[in-house]
PANUFI-664909 format. One record per residue (C-alpha): residue number from 1; residue in one letter; chain; x, y, z. Coordinates in steps of 0.25 Angstrom, whole numbers. Layout:
# PANUFI-664909
i aa ch x y z
NUM a A X Y Z $
...
This chain:
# PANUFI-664909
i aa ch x y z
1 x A 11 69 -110 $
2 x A 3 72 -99 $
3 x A 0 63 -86 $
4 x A -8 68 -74 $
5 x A -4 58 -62 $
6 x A -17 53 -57 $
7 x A -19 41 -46 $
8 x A -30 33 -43 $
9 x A -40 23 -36 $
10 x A -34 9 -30 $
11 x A -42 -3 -33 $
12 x A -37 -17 -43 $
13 x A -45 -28 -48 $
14 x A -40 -41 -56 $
15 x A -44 -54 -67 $
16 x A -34 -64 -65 $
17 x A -44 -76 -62 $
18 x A -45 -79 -77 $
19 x A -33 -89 -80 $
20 x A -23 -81 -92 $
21 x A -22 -90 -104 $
22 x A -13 -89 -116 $
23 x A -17 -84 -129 $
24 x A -21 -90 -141 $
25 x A -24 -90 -154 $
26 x A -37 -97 -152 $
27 x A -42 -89 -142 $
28 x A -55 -80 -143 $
29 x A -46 -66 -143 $
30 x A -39 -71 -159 $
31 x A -47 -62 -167 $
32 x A -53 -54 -158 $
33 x A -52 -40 -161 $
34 x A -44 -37 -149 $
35 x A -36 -49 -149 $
36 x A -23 -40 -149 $
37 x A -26 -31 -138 $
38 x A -31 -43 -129 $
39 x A -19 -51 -131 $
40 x A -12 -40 -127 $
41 x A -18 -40 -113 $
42 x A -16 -55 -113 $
43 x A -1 -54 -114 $
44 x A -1 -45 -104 $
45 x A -9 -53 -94 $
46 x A -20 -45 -94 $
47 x A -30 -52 -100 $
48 x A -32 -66 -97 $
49 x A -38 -76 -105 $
50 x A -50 -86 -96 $
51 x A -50 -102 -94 $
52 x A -55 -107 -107 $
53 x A -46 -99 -117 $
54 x A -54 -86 -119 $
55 x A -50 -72 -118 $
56 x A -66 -67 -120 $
57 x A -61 -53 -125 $
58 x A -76 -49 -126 $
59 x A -78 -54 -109 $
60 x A -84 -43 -101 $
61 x A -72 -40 -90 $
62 x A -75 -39 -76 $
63 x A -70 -29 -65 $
64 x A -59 -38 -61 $
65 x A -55 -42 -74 $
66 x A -53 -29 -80 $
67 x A -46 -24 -66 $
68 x A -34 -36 -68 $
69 x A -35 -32 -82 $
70 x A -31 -16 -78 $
71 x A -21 -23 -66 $
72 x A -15 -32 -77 $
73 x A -14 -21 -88 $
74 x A -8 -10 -79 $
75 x A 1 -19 -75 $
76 x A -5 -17 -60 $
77 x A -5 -28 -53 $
78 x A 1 -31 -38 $
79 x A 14 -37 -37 $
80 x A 15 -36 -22 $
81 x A 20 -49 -17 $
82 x A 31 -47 -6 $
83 x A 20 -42 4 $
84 x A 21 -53 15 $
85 x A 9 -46 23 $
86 x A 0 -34 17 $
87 x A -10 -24 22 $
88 x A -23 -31 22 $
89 x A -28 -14 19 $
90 x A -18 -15 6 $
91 x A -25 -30 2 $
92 x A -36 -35 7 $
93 x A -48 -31 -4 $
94 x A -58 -23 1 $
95 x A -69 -25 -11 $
96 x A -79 -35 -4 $
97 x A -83 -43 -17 $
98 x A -66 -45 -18 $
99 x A -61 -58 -11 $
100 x A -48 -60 -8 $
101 x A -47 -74 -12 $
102 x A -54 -70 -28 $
103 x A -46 -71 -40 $
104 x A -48 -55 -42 $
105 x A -46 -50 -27 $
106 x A -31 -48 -28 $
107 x A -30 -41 -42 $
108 x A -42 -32 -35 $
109 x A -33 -29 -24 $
110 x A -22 -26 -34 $
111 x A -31 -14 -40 $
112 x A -35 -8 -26 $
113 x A -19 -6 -24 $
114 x A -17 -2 -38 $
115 x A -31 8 -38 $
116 x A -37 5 -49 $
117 x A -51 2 -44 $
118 x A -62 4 -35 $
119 x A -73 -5 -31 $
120 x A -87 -3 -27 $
121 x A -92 5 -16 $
122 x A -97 -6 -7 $
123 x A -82 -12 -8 $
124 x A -85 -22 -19 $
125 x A -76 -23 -31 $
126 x A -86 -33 -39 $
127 x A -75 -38 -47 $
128 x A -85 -47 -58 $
129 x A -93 -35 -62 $
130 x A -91 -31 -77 $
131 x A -80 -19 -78 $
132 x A -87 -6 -83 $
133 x A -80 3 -94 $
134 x A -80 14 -83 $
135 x A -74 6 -72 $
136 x A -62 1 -83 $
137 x A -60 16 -86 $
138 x A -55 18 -70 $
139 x A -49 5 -70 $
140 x A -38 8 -80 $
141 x A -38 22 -78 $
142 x A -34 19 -64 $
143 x A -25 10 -67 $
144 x A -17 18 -77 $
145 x A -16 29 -66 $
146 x A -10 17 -58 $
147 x A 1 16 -67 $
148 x A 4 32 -67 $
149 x A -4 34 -81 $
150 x A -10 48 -77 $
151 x A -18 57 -86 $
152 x A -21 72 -87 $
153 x A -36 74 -85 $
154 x A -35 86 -91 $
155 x A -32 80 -105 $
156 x A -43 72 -103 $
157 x A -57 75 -112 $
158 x A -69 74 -102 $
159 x A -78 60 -106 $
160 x A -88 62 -118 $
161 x A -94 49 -117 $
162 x A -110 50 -121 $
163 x A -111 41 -106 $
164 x A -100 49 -100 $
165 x A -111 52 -88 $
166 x A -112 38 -85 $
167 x A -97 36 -81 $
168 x A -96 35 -67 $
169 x A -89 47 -61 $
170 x A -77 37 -56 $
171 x A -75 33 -70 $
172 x A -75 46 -77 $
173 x A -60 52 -75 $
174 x A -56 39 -78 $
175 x A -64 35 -90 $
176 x A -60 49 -96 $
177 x A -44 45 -94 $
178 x A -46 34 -101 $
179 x A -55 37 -113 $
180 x A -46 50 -114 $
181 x A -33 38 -116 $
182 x A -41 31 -125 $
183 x A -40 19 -116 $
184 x A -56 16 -115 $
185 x A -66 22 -125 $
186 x A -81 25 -126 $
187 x A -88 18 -136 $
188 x A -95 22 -150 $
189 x A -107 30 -144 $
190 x A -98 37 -136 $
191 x A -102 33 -124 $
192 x A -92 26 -113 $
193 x A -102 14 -108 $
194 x A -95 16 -92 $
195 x A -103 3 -87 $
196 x A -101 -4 -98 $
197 x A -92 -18 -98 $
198 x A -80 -20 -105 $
199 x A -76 -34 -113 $
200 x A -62 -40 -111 $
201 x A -57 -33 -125 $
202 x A -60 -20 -121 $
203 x A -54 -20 -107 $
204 x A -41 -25 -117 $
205 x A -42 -14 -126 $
206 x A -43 -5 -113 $
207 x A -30 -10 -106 $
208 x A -22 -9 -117 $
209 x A -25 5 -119 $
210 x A -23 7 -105 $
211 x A -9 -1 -105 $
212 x A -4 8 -118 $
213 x A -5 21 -109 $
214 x A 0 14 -96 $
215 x A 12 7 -104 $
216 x A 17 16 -116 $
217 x A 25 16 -124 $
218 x A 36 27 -124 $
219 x A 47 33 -132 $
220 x A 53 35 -120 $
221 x A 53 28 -108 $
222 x A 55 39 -97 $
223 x A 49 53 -96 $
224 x A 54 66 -89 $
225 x A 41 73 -84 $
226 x A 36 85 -78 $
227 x A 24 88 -68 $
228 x A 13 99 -73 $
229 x A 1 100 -70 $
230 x A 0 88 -61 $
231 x A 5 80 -75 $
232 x A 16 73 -79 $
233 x A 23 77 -93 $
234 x A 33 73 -100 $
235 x A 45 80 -102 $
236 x A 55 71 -108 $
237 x A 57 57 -114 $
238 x A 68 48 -109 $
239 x A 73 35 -114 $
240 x A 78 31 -99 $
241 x A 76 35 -85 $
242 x A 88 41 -81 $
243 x A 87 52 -95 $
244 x A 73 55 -89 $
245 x A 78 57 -73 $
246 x A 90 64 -78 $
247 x A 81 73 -87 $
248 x A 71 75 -74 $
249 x A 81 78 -66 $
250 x A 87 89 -72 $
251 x A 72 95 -77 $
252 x A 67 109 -74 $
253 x A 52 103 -80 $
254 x A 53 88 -77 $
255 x A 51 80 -63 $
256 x A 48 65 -67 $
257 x A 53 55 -74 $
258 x A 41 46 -80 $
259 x A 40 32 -87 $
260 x A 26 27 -93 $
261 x A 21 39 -86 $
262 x A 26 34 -72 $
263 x A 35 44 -64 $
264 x A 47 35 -61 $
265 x A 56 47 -54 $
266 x A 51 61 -49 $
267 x A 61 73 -47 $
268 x A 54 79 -37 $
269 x A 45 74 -25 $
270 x A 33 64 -25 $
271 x A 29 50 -21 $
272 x A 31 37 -25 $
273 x A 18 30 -23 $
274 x A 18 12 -25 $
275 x A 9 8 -37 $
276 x A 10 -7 -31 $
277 x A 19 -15 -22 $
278 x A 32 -12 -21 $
279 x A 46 -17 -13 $
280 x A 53 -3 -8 $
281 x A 66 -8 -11 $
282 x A 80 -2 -3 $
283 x A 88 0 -14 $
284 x A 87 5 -29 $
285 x A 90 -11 -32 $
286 x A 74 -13 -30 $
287 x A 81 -26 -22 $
288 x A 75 -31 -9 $
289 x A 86 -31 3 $
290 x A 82 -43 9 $
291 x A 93 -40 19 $
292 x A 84 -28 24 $
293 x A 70 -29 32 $
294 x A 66 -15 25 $
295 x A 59 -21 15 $
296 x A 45 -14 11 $
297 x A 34 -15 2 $
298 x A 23 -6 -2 $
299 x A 12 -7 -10 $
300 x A 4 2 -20 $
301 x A 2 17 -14 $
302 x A 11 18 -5 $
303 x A 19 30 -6 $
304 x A 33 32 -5 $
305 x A 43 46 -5 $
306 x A 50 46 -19 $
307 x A 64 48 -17 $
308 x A 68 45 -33 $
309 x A 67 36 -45 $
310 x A 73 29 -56 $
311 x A 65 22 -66 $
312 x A 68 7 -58 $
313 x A 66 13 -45 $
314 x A 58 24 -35 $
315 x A 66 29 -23 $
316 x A 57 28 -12 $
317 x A 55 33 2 $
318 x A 45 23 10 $
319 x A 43 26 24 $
320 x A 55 34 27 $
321 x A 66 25 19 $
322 x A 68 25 6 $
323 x A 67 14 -4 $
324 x A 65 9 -19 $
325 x A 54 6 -27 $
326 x A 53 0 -39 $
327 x A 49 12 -50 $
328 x A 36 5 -56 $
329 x A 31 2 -43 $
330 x A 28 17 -38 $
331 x A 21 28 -45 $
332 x A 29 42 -43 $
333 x A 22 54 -38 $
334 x A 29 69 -39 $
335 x A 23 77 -28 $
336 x A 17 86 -39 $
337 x A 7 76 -42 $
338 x A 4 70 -30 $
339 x A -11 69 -29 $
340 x A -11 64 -15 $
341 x A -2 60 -4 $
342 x A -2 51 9 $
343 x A -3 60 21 $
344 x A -6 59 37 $
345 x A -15 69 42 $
346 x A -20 71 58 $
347 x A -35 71 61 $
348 x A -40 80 70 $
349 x A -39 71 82 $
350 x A -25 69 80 $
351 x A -24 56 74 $
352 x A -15 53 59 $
353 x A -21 49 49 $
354 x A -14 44 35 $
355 x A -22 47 22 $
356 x A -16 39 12 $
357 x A -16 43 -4 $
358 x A -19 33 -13 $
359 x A -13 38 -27 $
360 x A -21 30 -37 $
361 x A -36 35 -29 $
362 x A -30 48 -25 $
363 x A -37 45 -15 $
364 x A -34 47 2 $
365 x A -36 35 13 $
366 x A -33 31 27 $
367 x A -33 21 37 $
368 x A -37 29 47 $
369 x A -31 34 59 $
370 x A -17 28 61 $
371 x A -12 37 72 $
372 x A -9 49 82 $
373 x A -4 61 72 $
374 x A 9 66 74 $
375 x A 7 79 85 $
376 x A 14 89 73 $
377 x A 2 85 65 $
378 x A -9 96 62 $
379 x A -23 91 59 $
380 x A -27 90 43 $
381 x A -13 94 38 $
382 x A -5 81 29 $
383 x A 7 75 33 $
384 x A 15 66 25 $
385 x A 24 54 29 $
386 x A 31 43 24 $
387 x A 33 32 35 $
388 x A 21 39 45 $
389 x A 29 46 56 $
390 x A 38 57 49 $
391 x A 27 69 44 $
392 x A 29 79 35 $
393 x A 18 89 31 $
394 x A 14 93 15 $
395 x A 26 100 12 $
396 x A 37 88 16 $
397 x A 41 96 30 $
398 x A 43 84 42 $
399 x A 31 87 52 $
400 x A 36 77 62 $
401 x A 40 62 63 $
402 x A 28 54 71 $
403 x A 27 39 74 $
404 x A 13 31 75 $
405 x A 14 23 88 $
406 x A 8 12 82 $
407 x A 14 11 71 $
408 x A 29 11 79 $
409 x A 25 3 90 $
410 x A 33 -10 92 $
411 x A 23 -22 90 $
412 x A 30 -29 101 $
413 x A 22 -21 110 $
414 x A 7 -24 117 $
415 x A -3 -17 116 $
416 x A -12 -11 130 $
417 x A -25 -18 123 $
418 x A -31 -30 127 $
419 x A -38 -41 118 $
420 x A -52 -36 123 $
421 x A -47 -23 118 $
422 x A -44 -27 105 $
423 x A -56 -36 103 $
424 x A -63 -22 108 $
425 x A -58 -15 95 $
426 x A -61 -25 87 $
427 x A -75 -26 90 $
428 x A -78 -11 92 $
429 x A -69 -4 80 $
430 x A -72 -15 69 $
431 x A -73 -8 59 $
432 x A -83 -16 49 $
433 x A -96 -17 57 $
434 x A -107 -21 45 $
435 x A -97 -18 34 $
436 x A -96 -28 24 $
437 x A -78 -30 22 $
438 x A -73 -40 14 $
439 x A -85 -47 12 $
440 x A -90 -48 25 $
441 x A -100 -38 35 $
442 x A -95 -37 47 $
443 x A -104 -38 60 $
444 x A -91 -42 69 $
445 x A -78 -36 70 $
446 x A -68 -50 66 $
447 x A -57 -47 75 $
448 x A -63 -46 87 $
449 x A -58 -58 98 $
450 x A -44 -57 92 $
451 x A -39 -48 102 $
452 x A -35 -61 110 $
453 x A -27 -65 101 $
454 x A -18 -52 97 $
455 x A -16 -49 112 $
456 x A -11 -63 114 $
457 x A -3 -62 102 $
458 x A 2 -50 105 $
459 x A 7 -58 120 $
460 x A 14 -68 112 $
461 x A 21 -62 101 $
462 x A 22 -49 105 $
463 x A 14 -44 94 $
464 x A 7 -31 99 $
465 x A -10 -35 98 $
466 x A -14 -22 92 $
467 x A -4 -22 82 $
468 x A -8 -36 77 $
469 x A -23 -31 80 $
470 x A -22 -18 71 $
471 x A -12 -28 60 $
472 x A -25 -38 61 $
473 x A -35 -25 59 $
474 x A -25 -19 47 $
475 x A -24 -32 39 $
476 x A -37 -40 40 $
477 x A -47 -25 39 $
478 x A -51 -30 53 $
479 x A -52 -45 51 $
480 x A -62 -42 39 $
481 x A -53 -44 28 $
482 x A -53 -58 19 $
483 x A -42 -60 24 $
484 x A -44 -60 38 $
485 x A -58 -68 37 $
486 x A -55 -80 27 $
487 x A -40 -80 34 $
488 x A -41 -74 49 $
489 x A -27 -66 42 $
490 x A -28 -55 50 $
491 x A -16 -49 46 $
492 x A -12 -51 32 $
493 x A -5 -62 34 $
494 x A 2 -68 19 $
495 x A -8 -60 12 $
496 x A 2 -54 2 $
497 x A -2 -43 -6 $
498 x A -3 -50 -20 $
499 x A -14 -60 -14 $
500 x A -20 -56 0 $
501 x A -30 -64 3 $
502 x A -24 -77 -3 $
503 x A -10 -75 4 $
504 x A -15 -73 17 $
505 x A -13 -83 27 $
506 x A -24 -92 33 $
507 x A -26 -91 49 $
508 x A -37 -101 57 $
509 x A -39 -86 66 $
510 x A -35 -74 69 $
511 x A -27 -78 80 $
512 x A -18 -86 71 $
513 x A -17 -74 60 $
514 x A -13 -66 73 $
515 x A -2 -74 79 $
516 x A 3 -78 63 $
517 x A 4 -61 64 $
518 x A 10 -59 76 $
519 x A 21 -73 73 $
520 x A 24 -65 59 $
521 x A 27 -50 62 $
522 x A 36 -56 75 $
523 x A 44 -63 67 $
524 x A 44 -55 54 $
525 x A 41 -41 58 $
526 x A 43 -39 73 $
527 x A 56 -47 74 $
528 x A 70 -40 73 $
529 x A 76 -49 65 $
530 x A 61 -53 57 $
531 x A 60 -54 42 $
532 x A 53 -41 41 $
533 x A 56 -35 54 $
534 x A 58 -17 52 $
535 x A 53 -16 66 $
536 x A 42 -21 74 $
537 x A 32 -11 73 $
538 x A 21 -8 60 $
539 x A 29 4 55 $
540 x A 30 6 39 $
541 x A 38 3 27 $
542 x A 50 8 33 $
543 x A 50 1 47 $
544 x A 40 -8 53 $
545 x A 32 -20 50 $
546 x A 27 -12 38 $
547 x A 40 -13 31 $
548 x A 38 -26 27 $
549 x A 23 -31 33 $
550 x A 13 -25 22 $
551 x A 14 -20 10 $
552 x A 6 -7 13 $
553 x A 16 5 16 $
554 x A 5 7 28 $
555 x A 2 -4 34 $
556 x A 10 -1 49 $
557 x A 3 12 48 $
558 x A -12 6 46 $
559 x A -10 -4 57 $
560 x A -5 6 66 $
561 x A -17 14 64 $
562 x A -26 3 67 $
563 x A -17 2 81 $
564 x A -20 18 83 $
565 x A -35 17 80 $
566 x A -37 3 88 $
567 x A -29 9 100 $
568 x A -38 23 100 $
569 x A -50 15 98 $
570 x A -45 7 111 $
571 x A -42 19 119 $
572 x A -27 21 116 $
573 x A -20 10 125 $
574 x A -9 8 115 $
575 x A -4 20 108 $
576 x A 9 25 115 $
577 x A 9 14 124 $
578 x A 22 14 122 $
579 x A 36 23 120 $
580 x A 42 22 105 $
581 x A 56 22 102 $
582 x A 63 21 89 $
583 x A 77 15 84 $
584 x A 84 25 79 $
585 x A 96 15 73 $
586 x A 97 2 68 $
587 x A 101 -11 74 $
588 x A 99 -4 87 $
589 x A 102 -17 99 $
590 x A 89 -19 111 $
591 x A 94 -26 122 $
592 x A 91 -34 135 $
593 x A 95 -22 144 $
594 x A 98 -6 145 $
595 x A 112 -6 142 $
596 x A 117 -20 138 $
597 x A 128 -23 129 $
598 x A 133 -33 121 $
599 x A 127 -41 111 $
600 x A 120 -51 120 $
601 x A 111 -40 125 $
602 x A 105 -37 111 $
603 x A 90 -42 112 $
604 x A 89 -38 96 $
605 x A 93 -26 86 $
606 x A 83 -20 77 $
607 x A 89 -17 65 $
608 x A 83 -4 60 $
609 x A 81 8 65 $
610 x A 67 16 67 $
611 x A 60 4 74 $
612 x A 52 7 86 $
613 x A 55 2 100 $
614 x A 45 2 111 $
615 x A 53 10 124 $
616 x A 49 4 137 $
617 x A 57 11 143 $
618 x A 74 19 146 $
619 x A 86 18 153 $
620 x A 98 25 153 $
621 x A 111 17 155 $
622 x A 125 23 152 $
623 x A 118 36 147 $
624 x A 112 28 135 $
625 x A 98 28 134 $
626 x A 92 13 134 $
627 x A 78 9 131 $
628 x A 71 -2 135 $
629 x A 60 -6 122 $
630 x A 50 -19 119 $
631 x A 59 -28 112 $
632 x A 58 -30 97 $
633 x A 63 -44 99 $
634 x A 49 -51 104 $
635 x A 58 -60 112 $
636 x A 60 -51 122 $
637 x A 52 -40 130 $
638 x A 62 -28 131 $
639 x A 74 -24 124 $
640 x A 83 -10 127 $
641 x A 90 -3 118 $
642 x A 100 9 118 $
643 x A 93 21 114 $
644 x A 101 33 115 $
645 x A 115 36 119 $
646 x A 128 43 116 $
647 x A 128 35 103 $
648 x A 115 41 98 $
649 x A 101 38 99 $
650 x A 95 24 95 $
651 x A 80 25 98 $
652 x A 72 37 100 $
653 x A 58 40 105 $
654 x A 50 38 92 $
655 x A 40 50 90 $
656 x A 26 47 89 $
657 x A 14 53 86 $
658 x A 7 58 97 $
């Protein structure tokens, strides 16, 4: 049994507006000739029945419809809940005929993290227009790809339909995977009708067909597997896991353990790539330690080092720690069938970028610009990493270990820029002029005249403006998101990942969104002893705001970019402004003076080690090494803290990328 790993394109859509109703005998299915195949998908939730009993098997389906349909069959759907804030990038739709507040906006969101479909060219998805056999073909061929069902292409008969020529080139691959399963057929003429619609008794037919390959049954529950070929095949049948993990290991030929044609453990290298949202737990348990602030979430494509596996749980390494994941929630890539992985590569000007890999589209995007490239960087060569400061090149050899300022810098800190500054960028680097976003064209950049306000903010609450300015820009896509027009929410606020737009909190301006921010990430994330608190800076999911703020793996990365590029475009005021230092142990005490002692002179402790302090300056007293740093405690200016003695080092200059 052959299976060619193949990964694809990112976009969701759903039904559930129609209100699900039990079956009956009286209802306009008993009799029908596929009664039993529709009642299947009934039980299942798949199909629902509509307001006045019916179930109308012969009804034409829209593309929303059958998209919840493919969500709801593949068993597909979001199940992010925990995400108190989330990435407006990772969230907020980006079809222009998709309200957030619609019945269908969130099952549409849920396709474009799971890849399963595309919209239109002008950003439009037009969710009521009539599916088309051709554009059902993708829909669960992607889908089926989603869930790890893979198929040799090389096995598969080129398309022999009489209208073959008039199956859109995007269509072809996948209609010829599934007419090659036997999940979609042509019709008597032999021809394949690509524009033609399909009835609600069809659409069944077609998920069952698709669910008996996605879900067999097996004699066996587990396989031992080799890789030839770029395929997986099967070398052994075991009853349990640890017969085919013990078989594996032991194995001249065979390198996986598979389930359902899903790799659940890997002998050798690979990745362990998210298929939806997921708790990275600290312990095999799969239990939350609610004693610990360490706490992350990631949701799908994030990739992770795969460290080993049973079949309950994936050993995972997420910027540099390591935890666990439960098995169903991640897809298992051995390095031999990688088709793609994320990398950072230098420009020719010396700036990093980070190309990341989408493994359903196998396609590459970016953000842009995030930062100075590392000086041990050579132009047009890959570098790998996975927390964005420790490099190594193609072959797993360290390059070097290089910080983004930005993305270290202790946001108790002030930026150089004034509120005309900000305002300036605003105008001038707006980058919707006469582009239609979310449903609107743009003649004026939104933002402009908050500048005020996040420089105030930044005096009062010791917030630093161009973090909450570059937060704002991330979140809201530059004030032009729903969000931020119907709700001045500039930054996410409550707009949980299950239900966005709905979630998220109302504010009577921008100025109250901003100060609601800047209250929230003081006492939550920027406090030492705060709910959330892994140090007060945007970091990622292994120390930071980003280990509990957003669900996406890169969200302190993104904002830190937006700082880079509004800082170059401003004419570098803030970058390296000030010296970095890191902790190097935990619960390290900052003090009111150089050299105090006793308990009554400790300001505060911070409880981990790796968090960034902001040096002001040094002193020596008895031989010891005393810095003097910006106080992590808002309540005070300055604070001091031992840094290197006869009893070792306890915070070191952190190397930056210059």
């Amino acid at each position: 049994m052959k299976k060619t790993v193949i990964f694809i394109l990112a976009m969701l859509l759903v039904l559930s507006s129609l209100t699900p109703l039990q079956t009956s005998a009286a209802d306009d299915l008993t009799g029908y000739l596929y009664e039993k195949e529709m009642r299947e998908l009934i039980e299942l939730g798949v199909l629902n029945g509509y307001p006045d009993g019916t179930y109308q098997p012969k009804r034409k389906v829209t593309r929303a419809e059958f998209a919840k349909m493919v969500v709801k069959s593949f068993e597909l759907e979001s199940q992010v809940q925990s995400a108190e804030f989330t990435s407006a990038a990772a969230t907020e739709m980006t079809f222009t005929d998709v309200p957030m507040d619609k019945w269908y906006a969130v099952p549409i969101l849920d396709a474009v993290k799971a890849g399963i479909v595309n919209g239109y060219p002008n950003d439009t998805f037009k969710p009521d227009a009539l599916i088309t056999r051709e554009q059902m073909a993708s829909m669960v061929a992607r889908a089926m790809k989603a869930k790890g069902i893979v198929t040799d292409l090389k096995e598969v008969p080129q398309l022999a339909f009489a209208d073959t020529a008039l199956i859109h080139n995007d269509h072809k691959e996948d209609v010829r995977i599934l007419t090659h399963l036997g999940i979609i057929k042509g019709n008597e003429n032999n021809t394949f009708a690509p524009k033609g619609e399909s009835e609600r008794w069809m659409v069944a037919l077609l998920m069952l067909r698709g669910r008996e390959i996605v879900f067999p049954p097996v004699p066996k529950e587990f396989q031992a597997s080799s890789i030839k070929d770029g395929a997986t095949v099967v070398v052994k049948e075991f009853d349990t896991f640890s017969e085919a993990q013990k078989f594996v290991a032991g194995s001249s030929t065979a390198q996986l353990v598979e389930r359902s044609s899903q790799i659940l453990y890997m002998k050798g290298e690979g990745l362990a790539v998210a298929n939806k949202f997921t708790e990275v737990f600290p312990t095999d348990t799969l239990k939350t330690d609610w004693n610990t602030k360490y706490r992350p979430y990631v949701t799908a494509n994030a990739e992770m080092k795969y460290l080993g596996a049973t079949d309950k749980y994936v050993k995972v390494e997420l910027a540099g720690k390591v935890g666990y994941v439960p098995a169903n929630t991640v897809n298992l890539l051995p390095k031999q069938l990688l088709t793609g992985q994320s990398y950072y590569q230098m420009t020719t000007n010396g700036e990093l970028i980070h190309y990341i890999y989408n493994h359903n589209t196998k396609a590459y995007a970016t953000a842009g610009v995030i930062g100075v490239a590392p000086e041990a960087f050579q132009a047009g060569a890959k570098y790998y990493s996975w927390d964005g400061a420790n490099f190594t090149d193609a072959a797993g050899k360290k390059v070097t270990e290089s910080h983004q300022y930005f993305n270290k810098l202790q946001l108790a800190t002030k930026t150089n820029y004034t509120a005309e500054e900000l305002d300036r960028y605003l105008k001038e680097a707006f980058p919707y002029y006469n582009r239609q976003v979310h449903g609107k064209v743009w003649t004026e950049s939104p933002l402009v005249g908050t500048g005020e306000f996040f420089k105030a903010i930044e005096a009062e609450y010791k917030v630093n403006a161009f973090y909450l300015l570059a937060h704002a820009l991330h979140e809201s896509q530059w004030g032009t998101s729903l969000i931020a027009q119907d709700k001045k929410n500039l930054f996410g606020l409550n707009a949980v990942d299950g239900d966005a737009y709905n979630g998220a909190k109302i504010y009577a301006s921008y100025k109250d969104s901003i100060i609601h921010a800047a209250q929230h990430v003081n006492g939550s994330y920027q406090k030492v002893t705060g709910t959330n608190y892994n140090g007060s800076f945007l970091g990622n999911k292994g120390m930071g705001m980003n280990v509990r703020y957003a669900s996406d793996h890169l969200w302190g990365e993104k904002i830190a970019g937006h700082m880079y590029r509004a800082d170059k475009f401003l004419g570098k005021k803030d970058l390296y402004a000030y010296d970095l230092g890191i902790t190097n142990t935990p619960g390290l005490n900052f003090r009111n003076a150089a050299g105090a002692t006793g308990a009554d002179t400790v300001l505060y402790k911070t409880p981990l080690a790796g968090i960034p302090v902001v040096i002001l300056g040094e002193t020596t007293v008895s031989g010891a090494k005393w810095y003097k740093v910006v106080s992590e405690d808002k309540a005070y200016t300055e604070a001091f803290a031992y840094g290197a003695g006869s009893l070792g080092t306890y915070i070191k200059q952190l190397p930056l990328a210059k």
